[in-house]
C-alpha positions in Angstrom: -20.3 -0.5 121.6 -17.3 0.3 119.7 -15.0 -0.1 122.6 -16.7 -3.4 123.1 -16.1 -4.1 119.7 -12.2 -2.9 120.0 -11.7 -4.9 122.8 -13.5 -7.9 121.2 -10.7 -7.8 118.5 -7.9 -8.0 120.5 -7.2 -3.7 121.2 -7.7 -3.4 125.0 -4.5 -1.8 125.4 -5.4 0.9 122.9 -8.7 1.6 124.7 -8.1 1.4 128.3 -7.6 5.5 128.6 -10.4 5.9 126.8 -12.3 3.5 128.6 -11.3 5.2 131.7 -12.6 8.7 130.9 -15.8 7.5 129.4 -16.6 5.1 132.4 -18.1 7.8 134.7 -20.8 8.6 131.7 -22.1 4.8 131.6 -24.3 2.3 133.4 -23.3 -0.3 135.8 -23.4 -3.1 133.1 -21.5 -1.7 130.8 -18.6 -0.7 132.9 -18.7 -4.1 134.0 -18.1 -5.3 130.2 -15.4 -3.0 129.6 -13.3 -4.2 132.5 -14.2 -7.7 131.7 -10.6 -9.9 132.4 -11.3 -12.4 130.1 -11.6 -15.3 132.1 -10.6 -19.0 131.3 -13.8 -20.7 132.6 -17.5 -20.4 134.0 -16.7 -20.6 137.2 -14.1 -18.1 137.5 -16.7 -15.9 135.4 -19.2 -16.7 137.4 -17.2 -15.7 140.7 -16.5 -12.4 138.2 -20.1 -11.7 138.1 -21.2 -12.3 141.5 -18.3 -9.8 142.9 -19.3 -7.4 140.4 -23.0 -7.5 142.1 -25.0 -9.0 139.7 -27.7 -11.1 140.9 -28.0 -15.0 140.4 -30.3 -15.0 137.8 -28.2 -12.6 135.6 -25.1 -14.5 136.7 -26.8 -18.1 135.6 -28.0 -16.2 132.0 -24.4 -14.7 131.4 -22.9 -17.7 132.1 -25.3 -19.5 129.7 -23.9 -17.2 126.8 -20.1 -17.8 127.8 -20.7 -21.4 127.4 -22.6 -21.2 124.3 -20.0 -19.2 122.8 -17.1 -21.3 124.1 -18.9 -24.1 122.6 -18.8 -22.0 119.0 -14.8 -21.3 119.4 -14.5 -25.4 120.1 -16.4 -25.9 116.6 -14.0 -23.4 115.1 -10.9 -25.4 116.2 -11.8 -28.7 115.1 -12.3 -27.3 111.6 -8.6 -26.0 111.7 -7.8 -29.7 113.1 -9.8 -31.6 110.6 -8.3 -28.9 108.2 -4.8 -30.1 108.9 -5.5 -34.0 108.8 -6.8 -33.5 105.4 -3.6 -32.4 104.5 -1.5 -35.1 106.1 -2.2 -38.1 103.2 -1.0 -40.6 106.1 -4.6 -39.9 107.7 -6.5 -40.3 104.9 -4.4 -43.7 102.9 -7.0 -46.3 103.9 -10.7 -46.8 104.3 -10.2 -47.4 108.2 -8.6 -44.3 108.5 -10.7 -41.9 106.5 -13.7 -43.4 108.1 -12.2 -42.7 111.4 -11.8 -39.3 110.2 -15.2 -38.6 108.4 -16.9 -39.3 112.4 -15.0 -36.3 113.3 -16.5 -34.5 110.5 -20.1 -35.6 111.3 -20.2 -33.7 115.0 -19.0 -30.3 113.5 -22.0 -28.2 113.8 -22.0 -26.1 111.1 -23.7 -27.9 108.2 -21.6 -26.5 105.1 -18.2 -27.4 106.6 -19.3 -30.9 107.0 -20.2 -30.7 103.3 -17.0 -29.1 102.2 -15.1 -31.8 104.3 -17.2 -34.8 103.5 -16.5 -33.9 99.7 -12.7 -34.1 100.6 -13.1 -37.9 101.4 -15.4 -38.6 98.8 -12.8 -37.9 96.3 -10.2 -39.3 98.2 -12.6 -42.9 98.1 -13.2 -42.6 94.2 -17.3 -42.2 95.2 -17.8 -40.6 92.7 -21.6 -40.3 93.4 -21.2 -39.4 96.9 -19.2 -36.4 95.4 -21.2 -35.1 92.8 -24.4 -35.1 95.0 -22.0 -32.8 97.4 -20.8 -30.7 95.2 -24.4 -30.0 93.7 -25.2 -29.4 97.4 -22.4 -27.0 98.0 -23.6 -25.3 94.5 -26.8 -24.9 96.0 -25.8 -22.7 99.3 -27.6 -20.1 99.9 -25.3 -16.7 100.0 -26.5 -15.5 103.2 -24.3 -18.4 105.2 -21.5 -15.7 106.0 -23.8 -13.6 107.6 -25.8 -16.1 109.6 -22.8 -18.8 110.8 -19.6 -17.0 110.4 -16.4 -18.2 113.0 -14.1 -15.6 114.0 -11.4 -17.0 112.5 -8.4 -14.5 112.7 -6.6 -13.4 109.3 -4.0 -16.5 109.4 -6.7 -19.1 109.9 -8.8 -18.0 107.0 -5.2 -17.6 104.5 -5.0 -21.6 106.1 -8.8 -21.9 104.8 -8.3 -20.7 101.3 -5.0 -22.9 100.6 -7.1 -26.0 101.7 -10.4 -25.1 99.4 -7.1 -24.4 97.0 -6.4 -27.7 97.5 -9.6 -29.4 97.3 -10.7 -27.9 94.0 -7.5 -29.0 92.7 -8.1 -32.5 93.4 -11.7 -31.8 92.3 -10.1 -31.0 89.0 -7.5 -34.0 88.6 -10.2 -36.6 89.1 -13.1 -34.9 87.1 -14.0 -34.0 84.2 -16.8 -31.3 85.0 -15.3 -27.8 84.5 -18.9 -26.0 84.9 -18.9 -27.7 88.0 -15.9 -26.7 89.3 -16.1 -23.2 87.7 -19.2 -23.1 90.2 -18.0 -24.7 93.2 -15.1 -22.5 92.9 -17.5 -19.7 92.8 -19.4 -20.4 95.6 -16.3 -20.9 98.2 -14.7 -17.8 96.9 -17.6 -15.9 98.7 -17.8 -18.2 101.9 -14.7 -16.3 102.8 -13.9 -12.5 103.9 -10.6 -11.8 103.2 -9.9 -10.5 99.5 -7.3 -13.4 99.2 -10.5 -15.6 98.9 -10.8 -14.3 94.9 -7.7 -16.5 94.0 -9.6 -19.8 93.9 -12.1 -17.5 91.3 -9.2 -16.7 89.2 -7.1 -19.8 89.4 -10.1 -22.0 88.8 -11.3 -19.5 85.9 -14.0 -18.8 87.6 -14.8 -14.9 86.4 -17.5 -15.7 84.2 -17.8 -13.6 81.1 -21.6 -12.7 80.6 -21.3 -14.3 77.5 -21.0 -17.5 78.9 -23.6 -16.6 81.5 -25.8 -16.6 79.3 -24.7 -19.7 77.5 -25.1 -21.6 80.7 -28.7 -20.2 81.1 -29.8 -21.5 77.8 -28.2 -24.9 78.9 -31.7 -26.8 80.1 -30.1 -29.1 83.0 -27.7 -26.2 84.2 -30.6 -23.5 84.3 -32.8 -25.7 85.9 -30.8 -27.0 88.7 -29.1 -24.2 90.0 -31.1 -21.3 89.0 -29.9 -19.4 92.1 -26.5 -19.5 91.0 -27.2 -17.7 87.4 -29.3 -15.3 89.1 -26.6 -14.6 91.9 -23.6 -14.3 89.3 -25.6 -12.6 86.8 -26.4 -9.8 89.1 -25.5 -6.3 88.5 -23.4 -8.2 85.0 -26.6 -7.3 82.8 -30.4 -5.5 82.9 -32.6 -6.9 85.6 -35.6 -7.3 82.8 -33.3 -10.4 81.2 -32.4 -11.9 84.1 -36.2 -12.3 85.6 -36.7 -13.2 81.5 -34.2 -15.6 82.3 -36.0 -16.6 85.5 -39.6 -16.4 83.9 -38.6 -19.4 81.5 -37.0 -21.6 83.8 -39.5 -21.6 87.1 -41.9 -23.9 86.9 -43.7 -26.4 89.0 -41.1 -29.9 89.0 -38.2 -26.9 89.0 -39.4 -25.4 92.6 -40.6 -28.9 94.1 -37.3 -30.2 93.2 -35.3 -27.1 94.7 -33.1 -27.1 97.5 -34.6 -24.6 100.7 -31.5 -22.4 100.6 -32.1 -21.5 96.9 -35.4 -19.8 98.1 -33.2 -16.7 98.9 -33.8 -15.5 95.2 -37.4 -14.6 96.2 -36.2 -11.9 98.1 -35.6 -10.2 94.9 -38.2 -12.0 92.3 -41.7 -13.5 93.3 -43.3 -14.5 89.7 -46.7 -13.6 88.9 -48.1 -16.9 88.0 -50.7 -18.0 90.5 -49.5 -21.4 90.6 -46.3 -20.7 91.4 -47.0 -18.5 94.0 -48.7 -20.9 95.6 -45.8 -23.6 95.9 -43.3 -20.7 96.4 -45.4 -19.7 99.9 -46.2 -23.1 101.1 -42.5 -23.9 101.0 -41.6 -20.1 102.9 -44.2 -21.3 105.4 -42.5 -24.7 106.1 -38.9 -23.1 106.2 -40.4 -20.6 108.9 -41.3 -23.2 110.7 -38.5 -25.5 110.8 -37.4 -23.0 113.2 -34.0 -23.1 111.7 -31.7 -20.0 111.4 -31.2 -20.2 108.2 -34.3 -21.2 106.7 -36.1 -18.6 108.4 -33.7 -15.5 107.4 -34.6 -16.7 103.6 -37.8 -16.3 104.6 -37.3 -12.8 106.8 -35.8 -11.6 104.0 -38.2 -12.6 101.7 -40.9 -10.5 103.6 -39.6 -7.2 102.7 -40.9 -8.1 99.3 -45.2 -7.0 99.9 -46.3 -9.4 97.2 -44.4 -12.2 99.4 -46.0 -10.9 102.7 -49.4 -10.8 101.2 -49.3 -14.4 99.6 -47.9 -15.7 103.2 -50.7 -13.7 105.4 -53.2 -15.3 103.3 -51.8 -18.9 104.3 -51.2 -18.4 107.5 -52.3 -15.3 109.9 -49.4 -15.5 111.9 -47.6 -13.0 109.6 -50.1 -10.5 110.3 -47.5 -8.8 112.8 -45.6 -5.9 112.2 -42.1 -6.5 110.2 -40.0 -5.4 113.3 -41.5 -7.8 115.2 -40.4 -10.5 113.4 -37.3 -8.9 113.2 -36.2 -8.2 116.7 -37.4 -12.2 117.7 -35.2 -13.9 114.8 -32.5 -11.2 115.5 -32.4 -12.5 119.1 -32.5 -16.1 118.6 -29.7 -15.5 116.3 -27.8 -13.6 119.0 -28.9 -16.0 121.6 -27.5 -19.1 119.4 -23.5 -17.3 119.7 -23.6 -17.1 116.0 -22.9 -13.7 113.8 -22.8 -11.5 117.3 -22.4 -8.9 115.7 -24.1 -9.2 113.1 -27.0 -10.1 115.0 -26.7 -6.6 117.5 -26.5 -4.3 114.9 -29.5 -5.2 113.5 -31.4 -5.1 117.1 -29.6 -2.3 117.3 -31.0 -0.6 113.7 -34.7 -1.7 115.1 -34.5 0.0 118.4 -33.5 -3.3 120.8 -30.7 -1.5 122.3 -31.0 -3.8 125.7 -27.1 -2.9 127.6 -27.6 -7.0 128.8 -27.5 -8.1 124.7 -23.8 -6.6 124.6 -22.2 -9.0 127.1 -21.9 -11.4 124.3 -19.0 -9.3 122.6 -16.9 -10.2 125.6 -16.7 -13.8 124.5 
C-alpha cells in the first residue's frame, strides 16, 4: 500500500526499483496496480485491464471506479474555475451575470462549496438574508467534512483556496457588521483546509478566541443556543470537560435539539445527556440520519455509536443496530470508498477492521 500510495502522489520514479524487487513477493492484482500507466480514458483502461487478464466482470467494476473518480477530479476543477470567476468583478457586475454564474454553482456536488460560493454572490447582491441564513449554515458544519469529502487538491490549489476564503471574509467584513459571526465563520473555514497556511484567516480575522470570551459567548442566550456545536468544538481541550458539558447541560433542551441542524449531532459522539427526554429526541433524530443513507449523516451517527449509552438508546428504537460495531463499520467504510470520496481515508479504516480485500486498492490508482 505505501507504494500505491507513493505513486498516488506523484513519486513513481522514486519507486520503480523498489517496485521491481518487491514485485516477485506479490499477487497478480497488485503487480497490476503498481505498473498501472495512468491512462487518459475508460477505454484505453479498459483495453489495460483486459491485456492484463482480468476478466469482464472485474474489468466493467474497475472501470466503474475510474469513472467515478474521474467524475470527483471534474468537481474539483470547477471549484478552481468558479474560484477564479469570483475573482474577476467583470463576471459578477450584474444580476444576469451572477445568476448565470450561481447555475454553475448549483451542479457542484459537494454541498459546503456550494454554500461557501452561494454566500460569495449573496453579498455581492446586497441579500442580506440570503447571506446570513448561509453563513449560520456554514457555522453549523459539522467538523468531520475533511475526512468524509476531501479533493485532492495539490499544495498550490489549496494556497489559491485560502486567498479566496481570504477574500470572502473580507468582503463579509466590509458589508457587515457581525464580528461574532465572522470571528466564527472564520473559524470554521480555517479547519476545512489542511495546509497550516489555512490558520491565517484565524489570525487575520481574530479569530483565536481567548477562553475568556468563550465563555462570554456561552452565557450569550441566542449564541449558545444556536450553535452549541461550535462552543463545544472551540472550547475543547481550552478548559475542564465538567464545565463544558455544564455548559452543555444548560443549554440542551427540547426547541434547542428540534431546531438543530443534523451536522451538529457530531457532539453526541462525545456528550449524550442523561435526561430521558432528551434522549429520546436525540435517538429518533440518529435513526433518521442513518437512514437518509447519506455519508455524512450516517458517520455522525457511526461515530456516535462508539458512545454505549448512544448504542443502547438506538437498539431500543430500532433492532437493526443489534449488529456487531465492525459490521457497521466495514459497510459505511465501503460505501464511502465506493462513492471515490476520502480513498484513503476510507481504506485505512477497512484496513484497521480487517477488510484488507487486494481489489479495494485499485482506487489509489485514480
Amino acid at each position: 500500500m505505501g507504494i500505491l500510495l507513493a505513486l498516488r502522489r506523484g513519486l513513481r520514479e522514486k519507486v520503480i526499483d523498489s517496485m521491481t524487487k518487491c514485485s516477485e513477493f506479490l499477487g497478480d492484482d497488485l503487480k497490476r496496480m503498481m505498473f498501472f500507466p495512468f491512462l487518459g480514458n475508460v477505454q484505453e483502461v479498459g483495453q489495460y485491464l483486459k491485456v492484463n487478464g482480468l476478466n469482464l466482470k472485474e474489468r466493467l467494476r474497475t472501470q466503474s471506479k475510474f469513472t467515478r473518480r474521474k467524475s470527483i477530479l471534474k468537481s474539483k476543477e470547477e471549484i478552481m474555475e468558479i474560484i477564479d470567476l469570483l475573482k474577476n468583478e467583470k463576471e459578477i457586475v450584474s444580476p444576469l451575470k451572477r445568476d448565470h454564474l450561481l447555475k454553475k454553482i448549483t451542479r457542484i456536488r459537494v454541498s459546503l462549496w456550494k454554500r461557501v460560493f452561494s454566500l460569495y454572490i449573496a453579498i455581492k447582491a446586497e441579500n442580506e438574508p440570503w447571506a446570513s441564513s448561509l453563513k449560520r449554515s456554514l457555522a453549523k458544519e459539522s467538523p468531520y467534512f475533511n475526512i468524509l469529502m476531501s479533493l485532492p487538491f495539490d499544495d498550490s490549489e489549496q494556497l489559491k483556496i485560502r486567498d479566496f476564503l481570504v477574500d470572502l471574509l473580507s468582503l463579509y467584513r466590509s458589508e457587515y457588521e457581525d464580528t461574532v459571526g465572522l470571528k466564527i465563520l472564520a473559524e470554521r473555514l480555517t479547519r476545512y483546509g489542511e495546509k497550516a497556511e489555512f490558520r491565517l484567516l484565524r489570525t487575520k480575522f481574530d479569530a483565536d478566541w481567548s477562553l475568556t470570551e468563550l465563555r462570554s459567548n456561552f452565557k450569550n442566550p441566542v449564541l449558545k443556543r444556536e450553535f452549541f456545536d461550535f462552543w463545544f468544538q472551540v472550547m475543547m481541550n481550552r478548559t475542564s470537560e465538567n464545565e463544558i458539558k455544564e455548559h452543555l447541560r444548560s443549554t440542551l433542551d427540547s426547541r434547542v435539539l428540534k431546531s438543530s441542524e443534523d451536522s451538529q449531532f457530531w457532539i453526541f459522539e462525545f456528550f449524550f445527556p442523561a435526561d430521558k427526554e432528551l434522549r429520546k429526541i436525540i435517538t429518533k433524530r440518529l435513526l433518521e440520519m442513518w437512514n437518509s443513507y447519506q455519508i455524512e449523516k450516517k458517520f455522525i451517527v457511526l461515530k456516535a455509536m462508539e458512545k454505549s449509552e448512544v448504542k443502547t438508546s438506538l437498539i431500543a428504537l430500532d433492532p437493526q443496530f443489534k449488529r456487531a460495531d465492525f459490521q457497521y463499520k466495514r459497510e459505511f467504510y465501503t460505501d464511502l470508498l465506493n462513492s471515490g470520496y476520502s480513498t484513503e481515508y476510507s481504506l485505512y479504516s477497512l484496513y484497521q477492521i480487517g477488510d484488507r480485500q487486494e481489489e479495494n486498492l485499485w482506487w489509489l490508482m485514480f
